[in-house]
Structures are given as structure tokens and as C-alpha cells.
C-alpha angles and dihedrals in degrees: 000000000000113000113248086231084060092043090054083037080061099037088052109039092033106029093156086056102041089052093050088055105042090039093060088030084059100053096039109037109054094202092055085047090071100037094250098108129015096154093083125145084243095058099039089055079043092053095036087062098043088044083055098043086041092056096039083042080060097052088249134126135227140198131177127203144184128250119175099269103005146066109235111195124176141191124210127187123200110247122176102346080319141115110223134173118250103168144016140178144191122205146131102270134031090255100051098051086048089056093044092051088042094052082038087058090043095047103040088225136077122276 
């Protein structure tokens, strides 16, 4: 589950993104239509993708990875002919790390 302080963290610092989202996660999961769960499997594969196209949109690049009991993603951004990391994020699901390491990216700081 994404914590509701992540998803206004989103809605604030991406609002492009987080529109996108909320807007196709409305008209296709009846729960999130009325406001009681947006934490589906249906919106978190929706918000994975936008995340990924956000992040390529951007020129950047992502990668996710796989700890014991944990998801790693990370965002790199080419400097100077390199490839250098600019954001990364921890989290349950795939989705939620990506958020974490694009509002990471975004912030300059870790989230």
C-alpha cells in the first residue's frame, strides 16, 4: 500500500503525472471511482507505467532491483557523457520504490 503523504508528495511535485494517473485509474477501477481504494493491482501496474514514461519523458533513466524483503529503484540522469544517479527509493512494490526514487529525482533529496 502507498502511503496517502507519497501519493500528495506526487500530486504536488508531478502534477502532470499524478493527473494522468488518477484520471485513467477513475474510469477503469470502480473502488478508486468513488475515492475507497486506490491501492488496486490495476492502479499500481497504471502508476508503475506513467512513473516509467515520466522518468524516460524527462531524458532519464530507471532501473529497479530486488533486496530480501524490499523493492530498490533508482533514477539516473546523464551528466557530462555519465550516467549518474539522481534519485532512489525503497519501498514494498515496484511502484512504490519507483515513486519514491522519481520524487527523489524531482526533490534532490531522499524520499
Amino acid at each position: 500500500m502507498i502511503p496517502a503523504d507519497l501519493l500528495s508528495a506526487l500530486r504536488e511535485k508531478d502534477p502532470e503525472l499524478f493527473n494522468t494517473w488518477i484520471a485513467v485509474v477513475r474510469q477503469i477501477d470502480n473502488h478508486a471511482a468513488d475515492g475507497t481504494d486506490i491501492d488496486t493491482p490495476i492502479s499500481m501496474a497504471w502508476l508503475q507505467y506513467c512513473l516509467q514514461e515520466a522518468i524516460r519523458a524527462r531524458g532519464w533513466r530507471y532501473g529497479i532491483d530486488y533486496d530480501t524483503d524490499r523493492v530498490c529503484a533508482t533514477v539516473l540522469k546523464n551528466i557530462d557523457s555519465a550516467w549518474k544517479l539522481i534519485g532512489v527509493g525503497y519501498g514494498s512494490t515496484e511502484a512504490e520504490a519507483l515513486m519514491r526514487a522519481h520524487l527523489s529525482a524531482l526533490s534532490g533529496e531522499r524520499i
